[in-house]
C-alpha positions as CSV (number, residue, x, y, z in Angstrom):
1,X,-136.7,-21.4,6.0
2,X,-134.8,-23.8,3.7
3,X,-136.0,-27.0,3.3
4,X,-135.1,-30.0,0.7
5,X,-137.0,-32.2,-1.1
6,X,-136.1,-35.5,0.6
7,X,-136.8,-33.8,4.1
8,X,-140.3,-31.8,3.0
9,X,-141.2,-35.6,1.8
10,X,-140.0,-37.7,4.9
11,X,-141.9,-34.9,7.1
12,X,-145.0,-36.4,9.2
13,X,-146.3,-32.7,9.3
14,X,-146.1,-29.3,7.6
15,X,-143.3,-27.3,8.8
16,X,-145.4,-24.9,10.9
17,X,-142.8,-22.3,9.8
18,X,-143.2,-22.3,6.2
19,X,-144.6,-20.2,3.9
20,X,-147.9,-20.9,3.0
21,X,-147.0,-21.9,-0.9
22,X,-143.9,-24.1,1.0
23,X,-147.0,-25.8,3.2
24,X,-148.9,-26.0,0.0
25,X,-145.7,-28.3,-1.4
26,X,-145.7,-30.5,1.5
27,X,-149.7,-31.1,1.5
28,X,-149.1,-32.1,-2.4
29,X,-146.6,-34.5,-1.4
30,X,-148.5,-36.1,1.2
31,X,-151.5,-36.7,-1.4
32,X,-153.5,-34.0,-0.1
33,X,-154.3,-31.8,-3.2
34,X,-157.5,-30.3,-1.4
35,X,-155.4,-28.5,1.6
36,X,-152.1,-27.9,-1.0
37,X,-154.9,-26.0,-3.3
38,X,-156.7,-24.0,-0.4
39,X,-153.4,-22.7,0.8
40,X,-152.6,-21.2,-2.8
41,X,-156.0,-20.4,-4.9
42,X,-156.3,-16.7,-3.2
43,X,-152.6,-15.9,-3.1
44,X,-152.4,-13.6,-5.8
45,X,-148.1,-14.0,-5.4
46,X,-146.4,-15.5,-8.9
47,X,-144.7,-18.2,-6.4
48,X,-148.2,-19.4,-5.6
49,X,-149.3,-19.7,-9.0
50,X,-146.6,-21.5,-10.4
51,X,-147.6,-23.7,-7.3
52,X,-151.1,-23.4,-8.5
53,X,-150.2,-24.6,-11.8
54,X,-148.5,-27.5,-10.8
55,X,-151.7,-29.0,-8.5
56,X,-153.6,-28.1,-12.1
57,X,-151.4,-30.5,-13.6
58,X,-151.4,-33.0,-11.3
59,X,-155.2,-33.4,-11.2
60,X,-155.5,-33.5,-15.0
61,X,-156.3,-29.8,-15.8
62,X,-154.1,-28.8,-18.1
63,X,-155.8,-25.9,-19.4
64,X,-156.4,-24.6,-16.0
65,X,-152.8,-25.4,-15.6
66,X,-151.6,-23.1,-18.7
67,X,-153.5,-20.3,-17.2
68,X,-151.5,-20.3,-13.5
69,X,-148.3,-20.9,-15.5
70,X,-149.1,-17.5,-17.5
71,X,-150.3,-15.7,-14.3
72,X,-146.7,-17.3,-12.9
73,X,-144.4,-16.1,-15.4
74,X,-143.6,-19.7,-16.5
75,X,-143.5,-21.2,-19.2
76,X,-145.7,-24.7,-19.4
77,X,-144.0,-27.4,-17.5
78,X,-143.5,-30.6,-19.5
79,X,-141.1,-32.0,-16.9
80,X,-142.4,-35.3,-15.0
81,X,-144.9,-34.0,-12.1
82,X,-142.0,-35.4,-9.7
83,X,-139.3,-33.2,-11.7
84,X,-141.5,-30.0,-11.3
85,X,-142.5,-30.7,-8.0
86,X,-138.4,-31.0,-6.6
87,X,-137.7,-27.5,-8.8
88,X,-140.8,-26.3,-6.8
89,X,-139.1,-27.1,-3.5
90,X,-135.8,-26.0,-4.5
91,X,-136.6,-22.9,-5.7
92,X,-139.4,-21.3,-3.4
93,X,-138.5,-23.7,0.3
């Protein structure tokens, strides 16, 4: 399933057909870093911890943050939360 940013954003719902680290992006979006995090914390796939990393980021943690980055395969994002959160999309919907 492809998806864009604009239309993962303007969505009232998850797209049921998703990927779980892809529903994870849309709960972030929505403000709902709980659900996002639940979908991605036992998913031991690098896509969900780069998608890990980035809910560390947003709720402050950036130590945490560092860690999922490392388990990832990324390097420490230093782009705006927004900036990451579009890559995100783009590279993993």
């Amino acid at each position: 399933m492809s998806v864009s940013p604009e239309a993962l954003k303007a969505s009232d719902t998850p797209p049921v057909a998703a990927s779980p680290v892809v529903q994870a992006l849309w709960h972030t979006a929505h403000g709902e870093w709980d659900a996002a995090h639940v979908l991605v914390q036992d998913d031991k796939s690098a896509e969900a911890a780069w998608v890990h990393a980035h809910l560390h980021r947003v709720e402050g943690d950036l130590r945490n943050a560092a860690y999922w980055y490392n388990r990832a395969g990324k390097p420490v994002n230093e782009a705006s939360l927004d900036a990451e959160w579009t890559a995100l999309v783009q590279a993993l919907a």
